[in-house]
Every structure is written in C-alpha cells, then in structure tokens.
KOLKE-241075 format. One record per residue (C-alpha): x, y, z. Coordinates in pm, whole numbers, plus 50000, padded with zeros to 5 digits. Example, Ala and Ser with C-alpha at 12.3 -4.5 7.8 and 13.67 -1.06 7.14 Angstrom:
% KOLKE-241075
512304955050780513674989450714
//
This chain:
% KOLKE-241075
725807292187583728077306087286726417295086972728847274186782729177288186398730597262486227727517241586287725317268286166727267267585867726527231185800723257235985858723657261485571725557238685359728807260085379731707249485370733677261585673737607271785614739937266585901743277278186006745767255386182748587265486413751177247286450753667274786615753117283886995752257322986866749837341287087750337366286836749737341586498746747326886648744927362386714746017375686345744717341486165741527344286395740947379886259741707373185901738107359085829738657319185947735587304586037737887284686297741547276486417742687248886521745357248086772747697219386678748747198886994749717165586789752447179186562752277214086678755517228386848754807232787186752987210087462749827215487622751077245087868750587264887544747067259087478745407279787686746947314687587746247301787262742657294087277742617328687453743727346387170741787327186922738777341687153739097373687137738477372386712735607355886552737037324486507735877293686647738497275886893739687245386773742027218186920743647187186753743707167787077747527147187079745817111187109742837094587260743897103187655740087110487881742237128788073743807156587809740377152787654738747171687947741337195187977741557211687597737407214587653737467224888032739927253387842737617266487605737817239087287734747242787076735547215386888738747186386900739897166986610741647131686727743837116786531744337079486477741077065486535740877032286353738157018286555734117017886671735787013287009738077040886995735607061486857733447056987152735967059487367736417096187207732807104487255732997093087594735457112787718734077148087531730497145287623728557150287936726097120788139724647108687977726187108887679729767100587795731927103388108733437135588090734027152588410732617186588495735317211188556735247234188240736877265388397737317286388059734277266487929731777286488156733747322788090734107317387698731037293987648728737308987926727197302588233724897278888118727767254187933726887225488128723287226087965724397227387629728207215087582726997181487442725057200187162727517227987065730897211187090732007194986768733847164386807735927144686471737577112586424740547117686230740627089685977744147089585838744857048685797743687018885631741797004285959740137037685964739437034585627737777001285684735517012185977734417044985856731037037785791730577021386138732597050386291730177071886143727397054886331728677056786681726047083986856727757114987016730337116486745729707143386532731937133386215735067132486061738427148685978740387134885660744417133385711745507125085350749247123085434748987099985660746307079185486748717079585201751557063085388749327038585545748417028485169751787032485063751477065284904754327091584938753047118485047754377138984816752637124084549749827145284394746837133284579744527133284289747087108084101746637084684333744087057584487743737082484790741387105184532739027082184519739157073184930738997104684955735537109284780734487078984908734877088085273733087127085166729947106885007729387084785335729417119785560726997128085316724837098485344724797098285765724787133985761727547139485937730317166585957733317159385716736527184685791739807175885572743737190385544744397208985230747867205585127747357237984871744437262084728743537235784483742807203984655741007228384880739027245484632738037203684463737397195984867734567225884895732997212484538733047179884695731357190084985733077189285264731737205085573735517221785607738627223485443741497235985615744387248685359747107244885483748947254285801750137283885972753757279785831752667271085499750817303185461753917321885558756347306985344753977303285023753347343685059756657352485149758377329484878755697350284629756767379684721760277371984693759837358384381757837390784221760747411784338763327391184200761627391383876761317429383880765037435883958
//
C-alpha cells in the first residue's frame, strides 16, 4: 500500500503543513497539491459543495504529492466509509466531545478488528494499492477535532481511545464555546493556554496533534509548539491575503 507521508514526518518530528479547500475547484485542489503541501484537506463540513464533489477532488489532490485529506461533515459510519472507500488518507471529524464519540469515529474508519468499517474501498485499492485491505488500519490517519469545552474536558481520555490516531485543534470554535469572539487575537486570550495545554498532552500520549492557523504567525508559534501539523489558513484566505498584497503594492507605487 501507498506509504502515508505525513506519518513519516512525525516519526521525524516535522511538522507537516496542510492546505484546506473549501471551494469545489478541481483546478485549486491540483495547484495547492503541487505547491509543496505535505497534505490537503478537502473541506466537506463548511466547504461549499456536498459530497458529490469529493471524489474529483481527492482525484486531483492525487495526481500531486500531497496527501488526500477529508474533514468528514459529522460522525455518520455511513459517510465515514465513503470519503475512505474514495481515496481519504486521513479524515478530521469535527465535534467530538466524547470517549464514546470518539470510538464511535474509530469504529467506523478502521477495519475488524479494529472497528466496523465495511470493505468496499473502490478508489482505496487504485490510489492506495492492491494490498489496502492489509494495511488501511496502519496508514490512514484518523483526528478528533476538539473545538468545545466538553472536548476540552475529555481530551486526555479521548486521547486514550486505541485506533484513534490524535487530534485536530479548531480554535474558533473552541473560542465561542468559551465565550471568546473569534476575532479576538488568540494569544490574548484563555484559548492560548488551552491551546498549549491540549499540544503538551499529544505530546505526552504520543499522539498526532494537527491545528487551524488563522495567519502565518499563530502558525509559525504552532510549529515551535510542536504540533504534528498546522494548517494556515484556507484556500480563500490564501487568495485574498496575496491578492489584497498585491493590490496594495501597486496602489502604493501609483
């Protein structure tokens, strides 16, 4: 099977950096795969476009050298074992605030006997290989997004459940849940030090700790931290923060 890089580059102590699209861009997602992201993440929770989309995408994230990514849009077995049976090598979920839920998420990404997912991978066998079913459970990354105060609160036993590999760090949302704007600086805030906090526990289980960037900086303070990858910001940030720049530098020259 395919070799998945981002978990070589743990192994390395690298930090990973991911790209995350949130438009429904065949296009976008094979330019950000071939602009030196170690992954990208195909959006399917806020991303705009439903799950029709995903496979073209994965598609043209596979033919760079990115890694294919998926934010999965909730907890559901059944979408679950269709963004992996499509190619996923690794799925962030969102809203897990539970051991329960977290085992629920394992079960429904990981092979007998491991979990319950159902063998069907289609794309899995052509991108991954023809021997995917022998090594899915080891190569596929799967993250717990933590992103609200329950979450908070069970990290360290979400951490522990086996068959997940980690977690994924959704400061926006974590802010509102501890009535933070989010447009608050993040490092002015009580979410800093959650932040950290949630960093130094992935440390201590060694496990996989992936966060969203909101700008260069915070992603640049996540890598010294140690996270396992930082993703900074998405596909429509990018765009706007270069093409505001280069507005900007022209309208200064004229």
């Amino acid at each position: 099977m395919r070799h998945n890089g981002l978990k070589q580059l743990a192994s390395q102590r690298t930090t990973a950096i991911n790209a995350w699209l949130s438009s429904d861009s065949g296009y976008v997602a094979e330019v950000l795969g071939h602009c030196g992201f170690d992954a990208v993440t195909v959006d399917l929770q806020h991303g705009q476009f439903g799950i029709d989309a995903v496979p073209r995408l994965l598609q043209a994230i596979s033919a760079t050298p990115a890694m294919p990514w998926v934010r999965c849009s909730g907890n559901d077995m059944a979408e679950l074992n269709k963004l992996l049976d499509m190619g996923a090598y690794g799925v962030i979920c969102p809203m897990i605030e539970t051991v329960e839920q977290a085992r629920q998420l394992v079960s429904a990404t990981r092979y007998a006997p491991l979990g319950r997912r159902s063998f069907g991978p289609a794309r899995g066998l052509l991108y991954g290989g023809s021997d995917y079913l022998a090594h899915a459970n080891e190569e596929v990354l799967v993250l717990a997004m933590i992103e609200t105060q329950d979450g908070l609160k069970n990290a360290e036993d979400i951490l522990q459940v086996p068959g997940l590999d980690g977690i994924y760090i959704g400061p926006n949302d974590l802010a509102l849940s501890l009535g933070i704007s989010p447009a608050t600086p993040w490092q002015e805030s009580v979410l800093a030090d959650h932040i950290h906090d949630l960093l130094e526990l992935c440390q201590r289980y060694e496990k996989y700790s992936g966060i969203f960037c909101g700008d260069l900086a915070m992603a640049h303070v996540m890598q010294s931290a140690g996270a396992s990858l930082v993703t900074p910001g998405n596909d429509t940030q990018l765009m706007r923060s270069e093409a505001m720049q280069r507005i900007q530098m022209l309208r200064e020259a004229s």
